[in-house]
C-alpha positions in Angstrom: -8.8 0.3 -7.0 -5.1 0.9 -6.4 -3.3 1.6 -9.7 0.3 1.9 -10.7 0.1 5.6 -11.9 -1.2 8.5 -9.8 -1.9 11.9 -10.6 -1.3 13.8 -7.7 -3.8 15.2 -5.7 -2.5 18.8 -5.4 -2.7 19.2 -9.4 -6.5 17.9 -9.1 -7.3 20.4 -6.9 -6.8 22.9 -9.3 -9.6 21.4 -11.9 -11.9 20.2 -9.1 -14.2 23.6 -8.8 -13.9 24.5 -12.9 -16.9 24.0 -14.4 -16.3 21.8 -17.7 -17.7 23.2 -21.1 -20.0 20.6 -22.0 -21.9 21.5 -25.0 -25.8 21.9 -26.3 -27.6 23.7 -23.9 -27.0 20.5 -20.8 -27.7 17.7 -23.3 -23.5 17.0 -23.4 -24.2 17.1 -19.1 -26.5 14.9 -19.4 -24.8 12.6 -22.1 -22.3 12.5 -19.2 -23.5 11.5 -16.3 -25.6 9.0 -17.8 -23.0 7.3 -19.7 -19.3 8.1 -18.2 -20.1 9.4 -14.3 -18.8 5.7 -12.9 -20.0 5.2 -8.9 -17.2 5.6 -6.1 -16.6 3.2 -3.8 -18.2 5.8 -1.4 -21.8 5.3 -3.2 -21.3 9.1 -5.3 -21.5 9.5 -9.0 -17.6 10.7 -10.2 -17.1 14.3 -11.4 -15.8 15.0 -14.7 -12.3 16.1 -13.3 -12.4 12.5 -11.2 -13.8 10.8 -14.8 -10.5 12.3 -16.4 -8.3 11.6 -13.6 -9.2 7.5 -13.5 -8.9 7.4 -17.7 -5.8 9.5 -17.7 -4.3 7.2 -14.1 -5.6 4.2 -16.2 -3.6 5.1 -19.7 -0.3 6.0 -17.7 -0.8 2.4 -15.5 -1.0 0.6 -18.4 2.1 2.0 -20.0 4.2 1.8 -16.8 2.9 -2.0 -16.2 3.6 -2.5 -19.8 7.8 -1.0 -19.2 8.2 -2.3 -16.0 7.3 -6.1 -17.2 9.4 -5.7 -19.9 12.2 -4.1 -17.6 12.6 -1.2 -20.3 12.8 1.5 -17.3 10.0 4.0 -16.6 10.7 7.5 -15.5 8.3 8.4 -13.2 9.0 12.3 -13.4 8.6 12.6 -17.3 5.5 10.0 -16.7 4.1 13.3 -14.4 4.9 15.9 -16.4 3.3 13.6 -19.5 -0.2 12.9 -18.0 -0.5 16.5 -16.3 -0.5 17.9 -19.9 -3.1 14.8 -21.4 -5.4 15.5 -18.6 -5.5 19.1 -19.1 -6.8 18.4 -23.0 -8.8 15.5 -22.6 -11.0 17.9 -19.3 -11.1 20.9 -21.9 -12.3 18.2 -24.5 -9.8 19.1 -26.8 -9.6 15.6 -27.5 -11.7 12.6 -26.0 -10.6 8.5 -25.6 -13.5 6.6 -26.8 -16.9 6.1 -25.0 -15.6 2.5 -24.3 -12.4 3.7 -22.9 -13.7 6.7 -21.1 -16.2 4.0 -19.2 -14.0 1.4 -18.6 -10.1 2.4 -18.5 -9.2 2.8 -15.0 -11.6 0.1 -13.9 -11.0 -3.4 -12.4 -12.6 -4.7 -15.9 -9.2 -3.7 -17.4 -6.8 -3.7 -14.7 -8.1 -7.1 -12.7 -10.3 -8.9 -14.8 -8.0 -7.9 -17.8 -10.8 -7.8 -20.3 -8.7 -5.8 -22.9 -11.6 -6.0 -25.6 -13.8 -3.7 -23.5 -11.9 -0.7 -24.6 -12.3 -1.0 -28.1 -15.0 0.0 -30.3 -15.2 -2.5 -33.0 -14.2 -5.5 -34.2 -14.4 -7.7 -37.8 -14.1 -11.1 -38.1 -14.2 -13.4 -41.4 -16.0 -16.6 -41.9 -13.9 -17.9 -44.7 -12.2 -20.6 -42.7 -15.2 -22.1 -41.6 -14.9 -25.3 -43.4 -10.9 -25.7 -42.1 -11.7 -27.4 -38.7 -14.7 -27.7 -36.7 -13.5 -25.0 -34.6 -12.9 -22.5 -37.4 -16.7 -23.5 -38.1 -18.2 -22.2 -34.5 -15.2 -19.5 -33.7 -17.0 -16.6 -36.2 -20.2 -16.9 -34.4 -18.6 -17.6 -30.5 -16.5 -14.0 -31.4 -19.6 -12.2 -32.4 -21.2 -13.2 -29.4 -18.6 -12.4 -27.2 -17.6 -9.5 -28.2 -21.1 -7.9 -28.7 -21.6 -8.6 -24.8 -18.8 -6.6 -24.4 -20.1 -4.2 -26.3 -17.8 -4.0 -29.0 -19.5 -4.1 -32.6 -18.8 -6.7 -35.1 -18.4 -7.0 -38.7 -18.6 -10.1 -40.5 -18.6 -11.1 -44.0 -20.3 -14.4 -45.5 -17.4 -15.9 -47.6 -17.8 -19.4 -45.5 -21.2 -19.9 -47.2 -21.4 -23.7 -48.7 -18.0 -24.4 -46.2 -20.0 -26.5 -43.8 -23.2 -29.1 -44.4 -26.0 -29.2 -41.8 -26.5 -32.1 -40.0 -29.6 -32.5 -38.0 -28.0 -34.1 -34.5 -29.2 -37.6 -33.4 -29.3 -39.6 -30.7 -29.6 -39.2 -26.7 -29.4 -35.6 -25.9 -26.4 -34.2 -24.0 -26.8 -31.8 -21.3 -25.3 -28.4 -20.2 -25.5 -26.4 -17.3 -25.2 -22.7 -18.4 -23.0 -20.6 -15.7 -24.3 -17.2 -15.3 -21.0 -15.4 -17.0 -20.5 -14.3 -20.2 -18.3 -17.5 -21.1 -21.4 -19.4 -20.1 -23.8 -18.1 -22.6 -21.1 -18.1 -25.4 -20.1 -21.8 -24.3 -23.9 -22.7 -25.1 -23.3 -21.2 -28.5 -20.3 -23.0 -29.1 -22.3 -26.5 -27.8 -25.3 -26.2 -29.9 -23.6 -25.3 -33.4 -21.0 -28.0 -32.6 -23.6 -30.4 -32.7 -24.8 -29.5 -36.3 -21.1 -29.2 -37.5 -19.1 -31.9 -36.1 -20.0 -34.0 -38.9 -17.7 -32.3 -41.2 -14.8 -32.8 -39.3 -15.0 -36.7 -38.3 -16.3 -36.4 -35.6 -17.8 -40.1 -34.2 -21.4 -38.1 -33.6 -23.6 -35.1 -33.5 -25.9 -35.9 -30.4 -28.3 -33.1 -29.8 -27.4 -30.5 -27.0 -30.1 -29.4 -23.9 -29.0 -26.6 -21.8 -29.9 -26.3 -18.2 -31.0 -22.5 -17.9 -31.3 -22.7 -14.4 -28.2 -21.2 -13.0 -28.8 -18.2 -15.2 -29.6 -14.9 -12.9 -33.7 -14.0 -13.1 -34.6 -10.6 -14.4 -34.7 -7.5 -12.8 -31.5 -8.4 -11.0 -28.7 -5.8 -11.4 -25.3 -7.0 -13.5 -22.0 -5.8 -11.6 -19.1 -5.2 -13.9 -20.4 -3.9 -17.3 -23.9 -3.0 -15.7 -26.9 -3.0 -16.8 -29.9 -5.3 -15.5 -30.7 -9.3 -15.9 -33.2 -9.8 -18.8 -33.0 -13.4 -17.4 -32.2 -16.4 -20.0 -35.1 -15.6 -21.9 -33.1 -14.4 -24.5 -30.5 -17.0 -24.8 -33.5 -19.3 -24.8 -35.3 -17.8 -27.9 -31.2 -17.8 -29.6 -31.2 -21.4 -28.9 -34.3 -22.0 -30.7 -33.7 -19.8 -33.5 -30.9 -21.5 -34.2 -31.9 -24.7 -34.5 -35.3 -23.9 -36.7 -32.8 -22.3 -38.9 -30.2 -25.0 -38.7 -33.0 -27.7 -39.1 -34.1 -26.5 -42.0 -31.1 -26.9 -43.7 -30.4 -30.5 -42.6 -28.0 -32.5 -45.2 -27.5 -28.8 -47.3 -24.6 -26.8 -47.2 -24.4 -23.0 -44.6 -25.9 -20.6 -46.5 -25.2 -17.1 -47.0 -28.6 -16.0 -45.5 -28.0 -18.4 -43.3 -24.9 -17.0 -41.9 -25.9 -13.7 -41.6 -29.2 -15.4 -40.2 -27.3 -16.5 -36.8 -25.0 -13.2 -36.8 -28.2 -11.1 -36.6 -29.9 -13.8 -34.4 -26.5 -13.0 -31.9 -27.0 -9.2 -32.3 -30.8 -9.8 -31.4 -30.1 -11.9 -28.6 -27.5 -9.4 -27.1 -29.9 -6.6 -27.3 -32.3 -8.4 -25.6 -30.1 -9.0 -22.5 -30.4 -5.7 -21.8 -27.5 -4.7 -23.5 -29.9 -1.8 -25.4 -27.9 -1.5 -28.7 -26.3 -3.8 -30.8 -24.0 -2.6 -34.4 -23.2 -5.0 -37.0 -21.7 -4.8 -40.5 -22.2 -8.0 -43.1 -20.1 -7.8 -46.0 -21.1 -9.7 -49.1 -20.3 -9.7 -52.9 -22.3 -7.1 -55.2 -23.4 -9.0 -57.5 -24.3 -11.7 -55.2 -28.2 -12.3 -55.4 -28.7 -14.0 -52.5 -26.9 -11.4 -50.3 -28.5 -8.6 -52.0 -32.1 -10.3 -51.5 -31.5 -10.5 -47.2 -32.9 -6.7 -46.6 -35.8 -7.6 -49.5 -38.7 -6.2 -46.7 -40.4 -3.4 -45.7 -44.0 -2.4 -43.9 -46.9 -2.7 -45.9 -49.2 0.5 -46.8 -50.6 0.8 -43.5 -47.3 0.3 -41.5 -48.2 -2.5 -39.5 -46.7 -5.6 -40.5 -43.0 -6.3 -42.9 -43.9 -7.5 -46.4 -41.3 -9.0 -49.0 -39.5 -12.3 -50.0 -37.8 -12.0 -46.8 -40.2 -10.6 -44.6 -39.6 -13.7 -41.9 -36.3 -12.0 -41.4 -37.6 -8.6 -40.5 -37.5 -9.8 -36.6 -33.5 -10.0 -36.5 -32.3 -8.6 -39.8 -32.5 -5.4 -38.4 -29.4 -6.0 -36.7 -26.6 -5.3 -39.4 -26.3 -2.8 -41.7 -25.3 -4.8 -45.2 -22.9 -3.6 -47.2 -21.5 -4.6 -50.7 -17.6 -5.0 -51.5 -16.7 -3.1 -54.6 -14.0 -2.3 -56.9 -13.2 0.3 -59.9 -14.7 -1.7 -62.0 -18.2 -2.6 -60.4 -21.1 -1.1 -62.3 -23.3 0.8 -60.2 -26.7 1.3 -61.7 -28.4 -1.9 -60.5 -27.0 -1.6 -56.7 -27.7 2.0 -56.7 -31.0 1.8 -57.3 -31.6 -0.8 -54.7 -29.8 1.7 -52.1 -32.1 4.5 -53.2 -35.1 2.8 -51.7 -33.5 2.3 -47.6 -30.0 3.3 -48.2 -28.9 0.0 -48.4 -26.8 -1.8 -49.4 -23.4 0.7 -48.3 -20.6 0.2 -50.1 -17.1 -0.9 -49.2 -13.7 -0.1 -52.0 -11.6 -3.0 -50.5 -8.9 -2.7 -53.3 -8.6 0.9 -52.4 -8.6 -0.3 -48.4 -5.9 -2.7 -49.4 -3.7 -0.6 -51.7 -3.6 3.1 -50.4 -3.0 4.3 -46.8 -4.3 8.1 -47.6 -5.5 8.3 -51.0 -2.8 11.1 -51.6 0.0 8.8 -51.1 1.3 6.5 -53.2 0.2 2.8 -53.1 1.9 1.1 -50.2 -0.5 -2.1 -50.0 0.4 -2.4 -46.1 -3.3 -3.5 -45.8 -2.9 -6.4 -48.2 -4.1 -8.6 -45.5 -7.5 -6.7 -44.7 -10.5 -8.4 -44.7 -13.1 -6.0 -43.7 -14.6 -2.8 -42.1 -15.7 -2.3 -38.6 -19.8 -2.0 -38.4 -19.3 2.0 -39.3 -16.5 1.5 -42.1 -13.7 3.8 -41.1 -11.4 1.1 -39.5 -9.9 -1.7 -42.1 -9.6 -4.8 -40.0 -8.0 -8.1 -40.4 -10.0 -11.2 -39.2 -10.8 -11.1 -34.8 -8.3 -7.5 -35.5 -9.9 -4.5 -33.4 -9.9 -1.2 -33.3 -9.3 1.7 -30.9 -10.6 5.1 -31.8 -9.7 8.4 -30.4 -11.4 11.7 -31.2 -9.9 15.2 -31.6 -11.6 18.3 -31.8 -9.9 20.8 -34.4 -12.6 23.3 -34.0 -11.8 23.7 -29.8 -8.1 24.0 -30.4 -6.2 27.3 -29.8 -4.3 27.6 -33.0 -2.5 24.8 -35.0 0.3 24.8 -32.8 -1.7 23.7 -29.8 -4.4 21.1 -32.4 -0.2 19.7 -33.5 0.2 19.3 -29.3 -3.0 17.9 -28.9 -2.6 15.4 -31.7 0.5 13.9 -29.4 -1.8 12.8 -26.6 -4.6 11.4 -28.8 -1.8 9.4 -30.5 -0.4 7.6 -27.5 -4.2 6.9 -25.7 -4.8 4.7 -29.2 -1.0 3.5 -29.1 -1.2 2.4 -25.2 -4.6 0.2 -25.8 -2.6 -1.8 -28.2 -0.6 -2.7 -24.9 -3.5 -4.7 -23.6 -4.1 -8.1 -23.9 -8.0 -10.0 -24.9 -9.5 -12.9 -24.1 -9.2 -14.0 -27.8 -5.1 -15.2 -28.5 -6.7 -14.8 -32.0 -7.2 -11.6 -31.2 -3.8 -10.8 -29.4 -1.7 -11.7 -32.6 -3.1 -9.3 -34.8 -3.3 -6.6 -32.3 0.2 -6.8 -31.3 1.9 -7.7 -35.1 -0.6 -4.8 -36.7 -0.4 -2.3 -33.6 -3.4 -0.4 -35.6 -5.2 2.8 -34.0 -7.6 5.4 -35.5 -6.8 8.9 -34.3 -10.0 10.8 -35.6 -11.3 14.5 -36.3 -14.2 15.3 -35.4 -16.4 18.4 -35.7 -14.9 19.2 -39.3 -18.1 20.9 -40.2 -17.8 23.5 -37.4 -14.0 24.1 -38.4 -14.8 25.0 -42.1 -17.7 27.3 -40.7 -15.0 28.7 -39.0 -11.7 28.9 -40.8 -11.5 27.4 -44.1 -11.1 24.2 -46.3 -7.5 25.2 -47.3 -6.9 26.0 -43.4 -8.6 22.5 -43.0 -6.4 20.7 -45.7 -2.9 22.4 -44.1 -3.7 21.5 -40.4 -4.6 17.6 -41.5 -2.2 17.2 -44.0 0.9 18.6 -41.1 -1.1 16.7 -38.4 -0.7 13.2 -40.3 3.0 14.1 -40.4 3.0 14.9 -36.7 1.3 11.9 -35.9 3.6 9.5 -37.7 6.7 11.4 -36.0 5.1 10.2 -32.4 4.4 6.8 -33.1 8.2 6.4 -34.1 9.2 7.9 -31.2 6.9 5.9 -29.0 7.1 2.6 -30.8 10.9 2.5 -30.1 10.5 3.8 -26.6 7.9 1.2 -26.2 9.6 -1.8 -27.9 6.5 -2.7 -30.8 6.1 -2.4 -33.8 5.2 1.1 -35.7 0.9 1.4 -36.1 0.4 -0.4 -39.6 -2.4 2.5 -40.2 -3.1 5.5 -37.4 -5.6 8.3 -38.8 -9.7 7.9 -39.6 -12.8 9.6 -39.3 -15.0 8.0 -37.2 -19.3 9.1 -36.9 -18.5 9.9 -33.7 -22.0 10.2 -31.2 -22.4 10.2 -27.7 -18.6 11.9 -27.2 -19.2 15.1 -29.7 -22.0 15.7 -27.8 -19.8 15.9 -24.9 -17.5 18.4 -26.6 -20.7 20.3 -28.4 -19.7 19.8 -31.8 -20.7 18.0 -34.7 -20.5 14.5 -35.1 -17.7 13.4 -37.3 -17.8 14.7 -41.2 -21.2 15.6 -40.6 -23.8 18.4 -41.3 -26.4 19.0 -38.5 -30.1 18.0 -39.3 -31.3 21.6 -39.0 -30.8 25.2 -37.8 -32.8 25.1 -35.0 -34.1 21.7 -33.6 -35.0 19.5 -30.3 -32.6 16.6 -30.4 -34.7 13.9 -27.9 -33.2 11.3 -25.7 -34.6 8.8 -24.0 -34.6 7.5 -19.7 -35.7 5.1 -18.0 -38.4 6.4 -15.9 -36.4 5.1 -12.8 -33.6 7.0 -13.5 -32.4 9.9 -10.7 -31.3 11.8 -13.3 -35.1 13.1 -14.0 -35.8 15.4 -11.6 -32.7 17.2 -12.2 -33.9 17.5 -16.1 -37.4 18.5 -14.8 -36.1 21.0 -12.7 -34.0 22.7 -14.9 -37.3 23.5 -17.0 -36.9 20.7 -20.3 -39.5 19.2 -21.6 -40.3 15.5 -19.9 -42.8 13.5 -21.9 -43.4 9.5 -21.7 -42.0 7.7 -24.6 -45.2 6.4 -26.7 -43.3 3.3 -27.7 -42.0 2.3 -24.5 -43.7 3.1 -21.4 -41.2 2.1 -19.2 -38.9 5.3 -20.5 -39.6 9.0 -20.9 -38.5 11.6 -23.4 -36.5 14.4 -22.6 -36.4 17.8 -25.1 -33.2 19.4 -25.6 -33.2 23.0 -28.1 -30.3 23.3 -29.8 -29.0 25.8 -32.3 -26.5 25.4 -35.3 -25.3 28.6 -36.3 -23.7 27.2 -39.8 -24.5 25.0 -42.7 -27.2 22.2 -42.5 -28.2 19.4 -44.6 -30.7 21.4 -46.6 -27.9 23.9 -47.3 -25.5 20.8 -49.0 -26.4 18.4 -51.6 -25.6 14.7 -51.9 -22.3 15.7 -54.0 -21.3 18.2 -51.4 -21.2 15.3 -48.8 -19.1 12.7 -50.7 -16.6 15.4 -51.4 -15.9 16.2 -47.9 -15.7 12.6 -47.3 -13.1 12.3 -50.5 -11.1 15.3 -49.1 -10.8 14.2 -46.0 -10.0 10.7 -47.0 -7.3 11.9 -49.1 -5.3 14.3 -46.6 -6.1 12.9 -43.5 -7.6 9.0 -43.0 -5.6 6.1 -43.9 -7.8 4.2 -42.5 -11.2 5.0 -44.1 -13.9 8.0 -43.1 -17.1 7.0 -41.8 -19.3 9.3 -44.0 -23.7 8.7 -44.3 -24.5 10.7 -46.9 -28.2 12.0 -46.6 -29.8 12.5 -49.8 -33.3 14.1 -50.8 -35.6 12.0 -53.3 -34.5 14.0 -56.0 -30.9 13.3 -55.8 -31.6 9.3 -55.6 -30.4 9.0 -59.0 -26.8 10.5 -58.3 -26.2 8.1 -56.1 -24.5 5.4 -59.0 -23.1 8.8 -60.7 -21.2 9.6 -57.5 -19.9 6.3 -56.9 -18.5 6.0 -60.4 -16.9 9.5 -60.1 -15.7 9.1 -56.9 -14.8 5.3 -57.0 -10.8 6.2 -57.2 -10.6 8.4 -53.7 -13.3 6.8 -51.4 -12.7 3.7 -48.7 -16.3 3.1 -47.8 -19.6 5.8 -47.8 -23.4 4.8 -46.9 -26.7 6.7 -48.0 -29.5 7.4 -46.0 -32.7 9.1 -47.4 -33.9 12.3 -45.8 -36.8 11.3 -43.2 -39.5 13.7 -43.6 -41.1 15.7 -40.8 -43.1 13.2 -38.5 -42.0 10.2 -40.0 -43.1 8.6 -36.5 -43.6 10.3 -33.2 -40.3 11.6 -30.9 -38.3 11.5 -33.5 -34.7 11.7 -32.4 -34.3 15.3 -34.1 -37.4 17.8 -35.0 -36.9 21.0 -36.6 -38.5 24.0 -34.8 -38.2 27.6 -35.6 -36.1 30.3 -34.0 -38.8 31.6 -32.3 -40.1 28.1 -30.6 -36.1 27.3 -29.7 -36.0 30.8 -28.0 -38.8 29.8 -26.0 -37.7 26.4 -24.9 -34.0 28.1 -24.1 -35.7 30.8 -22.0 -37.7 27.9 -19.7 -34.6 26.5 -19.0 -32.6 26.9 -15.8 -29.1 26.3 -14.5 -28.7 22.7 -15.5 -26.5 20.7 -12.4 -26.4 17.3 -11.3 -23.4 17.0 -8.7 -25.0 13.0 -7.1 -27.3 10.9 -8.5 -25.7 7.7 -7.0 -26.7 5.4 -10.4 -23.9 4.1 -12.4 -23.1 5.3 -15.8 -24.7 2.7 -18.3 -21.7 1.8 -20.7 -22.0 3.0 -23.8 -21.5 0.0 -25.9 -20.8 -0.3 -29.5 -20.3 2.0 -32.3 -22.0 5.5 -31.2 -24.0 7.4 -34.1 -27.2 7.3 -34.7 -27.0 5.6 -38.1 -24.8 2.3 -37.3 -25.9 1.8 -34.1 -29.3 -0.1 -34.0 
């Protein structure tokens, strides 16, 4: 596609035969080409100096577009000078634009179709108007799904439970043809909870709602735009009568909370089954809120075949959204704690320290007065349909602090320019464009303390916040917005680290030596490369359509058996007080011995931290292929010495988007 911006092709040239530094032995290759390497128009997979070019052409189109509409005068030779020096970080992966943006900036989804939310990671979205209007009742649910076909990930929160009463719909049933688009399958959504709402809201009648599936693409047939194949409208089908088995059963009562969360997961479920393979969601609920704490009341039985519990029924979509708790300074932890010690959840979100404090070091400032939740990972605050944009930096590849300070500059304005864009969602659009809110994050902090220090850590973040805050009042005059309302955070990070070969977010490493495993589809052409270069290829023994590849990798500092569960929530307090005013996305593993810190920690700790999760410590063949296995020096040796020169220059199959939040914790 022709955009407004272009590199030229003489600088190119120079980047086209230097081999980028992916990291982890070919596993951040791989990570690349299966998820970023978009097809040409020639039928060839993109390079990664063409993959940088489109995502650098992209962010400098969007700015131009964005100062030419507004006739605010673009200079085309700073412009130049500008993006040669961003491309040159972003190919050394001194910093990285989201997987979303990487994917899908420079693309006719964002500069045709002008599907602005498909470069965002996350979303939130509050159902505490639902009893306003009868649209405030369906809008909640119609976002979720929307966005999560986007692949964005959602939080919610169940504050509109008892806002709406069920009525079962009567009467001769109306009929809809579903289009096969995206605005189709959410318009059914919107149709079928109308007719149990409109009730409420005067509405003459609630006739019951048929849907005509027959427009619908079959499965097997290959989606253009945000890839991917048709499942078919199977799923939207078993949605639809979920739904309303759910919504029956509560005919003449009032929307639950379970209820609520019920039709989010139901969404998540439903999108994950149309082939979009992953799904994140976050539900926020009150702690000492029963009924909410009762939702995740299941688990297998003894012999691990079938969910047992007062909730069991829910095991089949539940699984879609972590649940976390909303707590203060004063919230007693003993009871909640001990209920998190069992799964790790529920996680727990500080929203009067989200609301009050920008960086826990400064002084209360309560610019995020208005913030009504966390993204599904809980390091962006997020005001109701607000998203967020997060970029990644890598301290640990920088030069010196003079060149992390430059780099900081370029990850800044990618954030800034995709609050330029516009969404589908004019709910959306206002609190985008009044909050201007990015998250510039660091990732790899792990590796940097191997390397330098925590007081070298503390100075660098601590001068980089400054530097940060400089640019974006520089480039919020040039640019004519407002100033970001919040601009720093620490997101898990996932797919992108492994890009860079660092570790993911805040985070210690699993082990010293271990196969980290990722899955293929069988009929992917990116498995004879991974045969040939001598890693292990096994099929996947829970789904026989995909195969297992074996990556050794080697972490030459700390892992988690070397920290304890205090260690953890430190690093995320620290970091939360110099750096993230946002929050930090921090899962803190914990052996069963330290299960019973866990209400200590959050009572210690309750005054510096945003939002923190707990996960217990898997042990060794928990279930086969696990994603990470620990292996000694000896067997990584031997894996690393089977391996060959690892190259995949055309594979002619399309990057599958990454979609969603990308760690291996929040996303499902």
């Amino acid at each position: 596609m022709n955009l407004n911006f272009k590199l030229t092709d003489d600088f190119i040239d120079q980047y086209r035969n230097i081999d980028p530094l992916f990291g982890f032995n070919g596993l951040g290759l791989l990570t690349y080409y299966r998820t970023y390497s978009r097809l040409k128009p020639d039928g060839n997979n993109e390079q990664w100096f063409e993959t940088v070019r489109r995502v650098v052409e992209g962010c400098y189109s969007l700015q131009k577009d964005y100062i030419l509409n507004n006739e605010l005068g673009w200079n085309d030779y700073k412009a130049q000078h500008s993006a040669r020096e961003m491309y040159d970080r972003m190919f050394k992966m001194k910093f990285l634009p989201p997987g979303r943006m990487l994917w899908a900036l420079g693309t006719p989804i964002i500069h045709e179709k002008k599907v602005g939310q498909a470069l965002f990671n996350c979303a939130f979205v509050s159902t505490d108007l639902i009893g306003k209007s009868l649209e405030d009742a369906t809008r909640p649910f119609t976002f979720m799904m929307d966005m999560s076909m986007v692949g964005v990930g959602v939080g919610f929160d169940v504050e509109g439970a008892q806002g709406v009463q069920i009525h079962r719909p009567k009467g001769n049933d109306e009929l809809y043809t579903i289009p096969d688009t995206r605005e189709g399958w959410v318009e059914s959504l919107k149709r079928l909870l109308n007719s149990y709402f409109s009730q409420n809201f005067n509405a003459t009648s609630s006739l019951p709602i048929q849907f005509d599936y027959s427009q619908i693409r079959p499965a097997g047939v290959a989606i253009k735009g945000f890839g991917g194949i048709s499942s078919g409208p199977a799923p939207l089908e078993s949605l639809h009568e979920q739904i309303r088995k759910t919504l029956d059963q509560l005919d003449n009562q009032y929307l639950s909370i379970t209820a609520i969360t019920d039709i989010m997961n139901m969404i998540g479920q439903c999108v994950v089954a149309g082939n979009v393979r992953r799904t994140a969601q976050i539900a926020l609920g009150e702690v000492n809120n029963k009924e909410y704490r009762k939702l995740k009341d299941y688990h297998w039985d003894s012999e691990g075949q079938k969910y047992v519990g007062s909730m069991a029924h829910r095991a089949a979509y539940g699984w879609a959204s972590n649940n976390s708790v909303l707590v203060n300074t004063s919230t007693d932890f003993e009871e909640v704690a001990r209920q998190t010690a069992v799964n790790g959840e529920p996680g727990y979100i500080f929203m009067d320290n989200i609301r009050s404090h920008s960086r826990m070091c400064d002084p209360a400032d309560y610019k995020d007065i208005k913030a009504k939740g966390t993204n599904p990972c809980g390091e962006q605050s997020l005001e109701s349909y607000e998203l967020c944009c997060l970029v990644e930096t890598f301290p640990s590849r920088a030069e010196s602090k003079e060149d992390f300070m430059r780099t900081l500059k370029y990850a800044y304005m990618v954030g800034k320019t995709a609050t330029l864009v516009t969404t589908t969602w004019h709910q959306t659009n206002r609190v985008q464009k009044r909050n201007r809110r990015i998250g510039t994050s660091v990732t790899g902090i792990t590796n940097f303390i191997e390397d330098h220090s925590l007081d070298t850590l503390k100075n660098w973040l601590e001068d980089g916040y400054q530097e940060i805050q400089k640019w974006d009042e520089i480039y919020s005059s040039w640019l004519c917005v407002p100033k970001s309302k919040k601009t720093t955070s620490v997101k898990p990070s996932g797919t992108v680290s492994l890009l860079a070969g660092v570790n993911p977010g805040c985070h210690y490493p699993e082990f010293e030596y271990y196969i980290r495993r990722v899955r293929i589809a069988k009929t992917s052409h990116l498995l004879p490369a991974l045969e040939a270069a001598g890693l292990d290829v096994e099929d996947d023994k829970m789904d026989s359509s995909s195969a297992v590849v074996s990556f050794p990798v080697h972490n030459s500092g700390k892992c988690l058996k070397d920290v304890s569960i205090w260690e953890q929530v430190s690093l995320a307090a620290f970091l939360q007080t110099y750096w993230s005013d946002n929050q930090v996305s921090c899962t803190v593993t914990f052996k069963p011995e330290e299960s019973s810190q866990i209400a200590p920690i959050l009572d210690f700790y309750k005054y510096t931290l945003k939002s923190v999760s707990f996960l217990p410590k898997l042990e060794m063949g928990a279930y086969a292929q696990m994603p990470y296995e620990a292996i000694s020096k000896e067997k990584y040796e031997e894996m690393k010495k089977r391996m060959r020169p690892f190259q995949i220059m055309n594979i002619q199959e399309d990057a599958e988007a990454e979609k969603f939040c990308n760690n291996d914790v929040c996303v499902i």
